[in-house]
PLY file of the C-alpha trace (Angstrom):
ply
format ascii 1.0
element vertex 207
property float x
property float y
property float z
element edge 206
property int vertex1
property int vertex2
end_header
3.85 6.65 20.50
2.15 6.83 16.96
2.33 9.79 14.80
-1.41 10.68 13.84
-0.43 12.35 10.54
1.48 9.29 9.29
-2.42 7.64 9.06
-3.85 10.35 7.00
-3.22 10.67 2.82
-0.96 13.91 2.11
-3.36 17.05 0.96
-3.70 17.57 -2.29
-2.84 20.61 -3.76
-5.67 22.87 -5.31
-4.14 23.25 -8.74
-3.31 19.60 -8.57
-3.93 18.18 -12.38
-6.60 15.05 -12.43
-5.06 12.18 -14.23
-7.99 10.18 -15.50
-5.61 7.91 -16.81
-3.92 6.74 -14.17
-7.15 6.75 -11.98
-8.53 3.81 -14.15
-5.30 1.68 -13.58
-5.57 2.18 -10.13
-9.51 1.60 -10.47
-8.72 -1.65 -12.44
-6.22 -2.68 -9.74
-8.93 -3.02 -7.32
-10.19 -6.45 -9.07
-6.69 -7.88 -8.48
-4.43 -8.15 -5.16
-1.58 -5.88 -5.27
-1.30 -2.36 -6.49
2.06 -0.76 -7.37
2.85 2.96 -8.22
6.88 2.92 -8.79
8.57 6.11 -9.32
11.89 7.95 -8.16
11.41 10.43 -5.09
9.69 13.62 -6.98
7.39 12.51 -9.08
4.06 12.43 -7.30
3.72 8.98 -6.14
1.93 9.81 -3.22
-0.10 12.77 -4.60
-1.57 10.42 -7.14
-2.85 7.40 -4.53
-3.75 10.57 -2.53
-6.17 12.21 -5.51
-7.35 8.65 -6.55
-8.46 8.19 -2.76
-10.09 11.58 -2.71
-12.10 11.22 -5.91
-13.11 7.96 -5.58
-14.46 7.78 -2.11
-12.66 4.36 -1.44
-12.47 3.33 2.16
-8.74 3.14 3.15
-5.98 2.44 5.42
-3.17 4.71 5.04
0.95 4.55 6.21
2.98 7.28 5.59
6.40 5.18 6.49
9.58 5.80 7.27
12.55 3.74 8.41
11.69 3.11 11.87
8.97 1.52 10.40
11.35 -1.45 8.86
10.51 -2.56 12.76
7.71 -5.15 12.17
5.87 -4.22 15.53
6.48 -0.56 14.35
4.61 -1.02 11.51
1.88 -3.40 12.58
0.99 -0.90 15.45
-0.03 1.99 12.91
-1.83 -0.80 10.81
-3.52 -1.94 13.61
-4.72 1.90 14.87
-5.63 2.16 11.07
-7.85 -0.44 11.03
-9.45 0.51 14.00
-10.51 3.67 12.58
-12.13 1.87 9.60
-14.36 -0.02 12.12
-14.44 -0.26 15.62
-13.61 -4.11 16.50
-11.62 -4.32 13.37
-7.92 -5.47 13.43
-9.03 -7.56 17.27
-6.76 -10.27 16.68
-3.70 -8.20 15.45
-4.15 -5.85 17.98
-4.44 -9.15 20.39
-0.81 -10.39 19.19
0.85 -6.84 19.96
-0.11 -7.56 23.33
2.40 -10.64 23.18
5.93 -9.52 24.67
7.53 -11.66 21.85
5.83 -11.35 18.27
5.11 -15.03 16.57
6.73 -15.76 13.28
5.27 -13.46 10.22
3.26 -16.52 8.69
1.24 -16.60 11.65
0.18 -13.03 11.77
0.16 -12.94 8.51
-3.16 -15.39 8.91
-4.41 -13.93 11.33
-4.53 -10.29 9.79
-6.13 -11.90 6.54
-8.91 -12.97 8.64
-9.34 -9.68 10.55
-9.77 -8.42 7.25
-12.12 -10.68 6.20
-14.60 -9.67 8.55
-14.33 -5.84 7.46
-17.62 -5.65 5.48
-16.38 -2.65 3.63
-13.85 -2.73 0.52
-10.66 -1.79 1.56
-7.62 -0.63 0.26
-4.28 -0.78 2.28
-1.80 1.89 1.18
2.03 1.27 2.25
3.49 4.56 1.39
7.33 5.14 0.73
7.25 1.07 1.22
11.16 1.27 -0.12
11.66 2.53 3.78
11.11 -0.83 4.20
14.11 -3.28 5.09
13.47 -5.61 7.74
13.11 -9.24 6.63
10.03 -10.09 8.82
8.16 -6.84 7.59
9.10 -7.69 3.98
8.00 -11.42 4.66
4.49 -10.69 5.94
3.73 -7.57 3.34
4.39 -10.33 0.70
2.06 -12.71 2.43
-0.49 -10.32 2.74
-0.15 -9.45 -1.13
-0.11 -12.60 -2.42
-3.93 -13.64 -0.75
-6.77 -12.88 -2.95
-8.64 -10.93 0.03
-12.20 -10.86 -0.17
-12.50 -7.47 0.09
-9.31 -5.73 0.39
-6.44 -4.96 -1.66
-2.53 -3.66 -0.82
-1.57 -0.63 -2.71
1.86 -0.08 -2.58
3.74 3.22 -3.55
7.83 3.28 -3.41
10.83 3.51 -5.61
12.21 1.49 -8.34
14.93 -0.80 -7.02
12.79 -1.46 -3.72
12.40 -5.02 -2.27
8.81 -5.23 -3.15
9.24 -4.59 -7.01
7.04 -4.97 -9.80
8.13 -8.36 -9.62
7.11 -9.96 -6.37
8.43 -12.65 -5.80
11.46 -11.08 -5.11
9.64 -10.48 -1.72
8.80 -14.03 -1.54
5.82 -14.32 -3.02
6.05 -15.81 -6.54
3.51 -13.91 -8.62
3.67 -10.08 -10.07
1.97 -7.51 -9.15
-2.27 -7.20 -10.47
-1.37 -3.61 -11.50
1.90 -1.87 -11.17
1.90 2.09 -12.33
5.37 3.99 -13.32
5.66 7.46 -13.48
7.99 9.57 -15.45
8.26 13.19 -15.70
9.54 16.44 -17.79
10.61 17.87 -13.99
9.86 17.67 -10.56
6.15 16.42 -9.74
5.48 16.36 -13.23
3.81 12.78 -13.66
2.11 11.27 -16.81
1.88 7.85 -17.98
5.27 6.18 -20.04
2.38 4.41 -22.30
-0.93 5.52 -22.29
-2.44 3.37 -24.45
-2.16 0.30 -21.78
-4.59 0.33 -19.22
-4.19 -1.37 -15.95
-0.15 -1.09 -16.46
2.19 1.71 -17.33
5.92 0.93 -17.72
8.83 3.22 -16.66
11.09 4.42 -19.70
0 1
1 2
2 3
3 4
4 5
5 6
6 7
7 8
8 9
9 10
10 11
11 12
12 13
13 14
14 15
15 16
16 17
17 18
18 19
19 20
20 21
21 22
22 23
23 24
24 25
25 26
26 27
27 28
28 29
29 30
30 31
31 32
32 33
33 34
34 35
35 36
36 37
37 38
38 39
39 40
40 41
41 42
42 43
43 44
44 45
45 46
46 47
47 48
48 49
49 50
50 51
51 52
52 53
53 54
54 55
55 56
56 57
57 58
58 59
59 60
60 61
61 62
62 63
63 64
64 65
65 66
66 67
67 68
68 69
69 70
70 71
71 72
72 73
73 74
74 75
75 76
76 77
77 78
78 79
79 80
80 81
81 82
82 83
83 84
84 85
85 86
86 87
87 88
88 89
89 90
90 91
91 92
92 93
93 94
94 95
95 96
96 97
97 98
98 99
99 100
100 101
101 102
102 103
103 104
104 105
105 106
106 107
107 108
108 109
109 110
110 111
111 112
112 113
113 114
114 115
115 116
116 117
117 118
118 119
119 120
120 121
121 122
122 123
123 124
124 125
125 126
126 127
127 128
128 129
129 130
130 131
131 132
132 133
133 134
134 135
135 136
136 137
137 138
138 139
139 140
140 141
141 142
142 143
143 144
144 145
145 146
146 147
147 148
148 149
149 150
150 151
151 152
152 153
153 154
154 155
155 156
156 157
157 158
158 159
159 160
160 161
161 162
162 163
163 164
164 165
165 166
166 167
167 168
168 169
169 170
170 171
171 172
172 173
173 174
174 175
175 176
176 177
177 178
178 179
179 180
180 181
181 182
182 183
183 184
184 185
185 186
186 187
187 188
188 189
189 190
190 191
191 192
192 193
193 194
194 195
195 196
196 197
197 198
198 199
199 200
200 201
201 202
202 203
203 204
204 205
205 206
């Protein structure tokens, strides 16, 4: 059985600070593939893809995960269910292979998924939340795929901590090429986020 919350962003807080800053590297990440926001547990990671979201008006899929979503059917299911709530017949041929009593190799669905979200009309944005939950080889191998396709129309935002198997570099996931926009947060205490160099757009760099 899914959990219904782990599809919807985390509310944001009232007195919750805009960070116009870090909205237009996340903006500018949208011309590229893959979206990063790297930062240790604390320090408003998910708040900030949240308040971008909410601001912007971007149609989205969101995962809240969590280790039992390392399971590659696991996680496809709530992708699936997410996609259907985009648009009705979206996600046919993924939800088609979760039918299968074996799943194919990740390649395969991998290509399939790409084109299911080719025919989405609307821009999309796929957010993998806590992604460093993430162990299983098969999961890692087809996120990578996924990230790694210039997508007409969609992108993968990714939020997790640094040291996770989808880093800033990605190839380390398998798929040769960095990440279109990677964001790292640091902060004077807990939830306390600001960019490590503000004068770079697009990409801001742990200290």
């Amino acid at each position: 059985m899914l959990i219904a919350t782990k599809l919807r962003p985390p509310r944001v807080a009232q007195d919750f600070l805009p960070r116009p800053h870090l909205y237009a590297a996340l903006e500018h990440g949208r011309t590229g593939k893959l979206t990063l926001i790297c930062a240790p547990a604390g320090y408003g990671k998910s708040t900030l893809a949240a308040a971008w979201l909410a601001s912007s008006g971007h149609a989205h899929v969101w995962i809240s995960l969590d280790p039992s979503d390392s399971d590659l059917g696991q996680c496809l299911s709530y992708l699936a269910h997410g996609l259907s709530n985009v648009a009705p017949h979206a996600g046919a041929r993924l939800a088609h292979i979760l039918q299968s009593a074996t799943l194919p190799p990740p390649d395969f669905i991998a290509a399939n998924l790409i084109n299911d979200l080719d025919e989405i009309e609307t821009p999309l944005i796929i957010v993998l939340d806590d992604f460093h939950f993430i162990e299983h080889a098969d999961t890692l191998r087809l996120t990578a795929s996924l990230a790694a396709i210039c997508l007409t129309r969609s992108i993968v935002m990714i939020t997790q901590r640094p040291g996770a198997a989808l880093g800033p570099n990605a190839g380390k996931a398998g798929t040769g090429r960095n990440s279109d926009a990677t964001v790292a947060l640091h902060g004077s205490g807990r939830g306390d986020v600001s960019p490590a160099n503000p004068g770079r757009t697009g990409t801001h760099r742990q200290r």
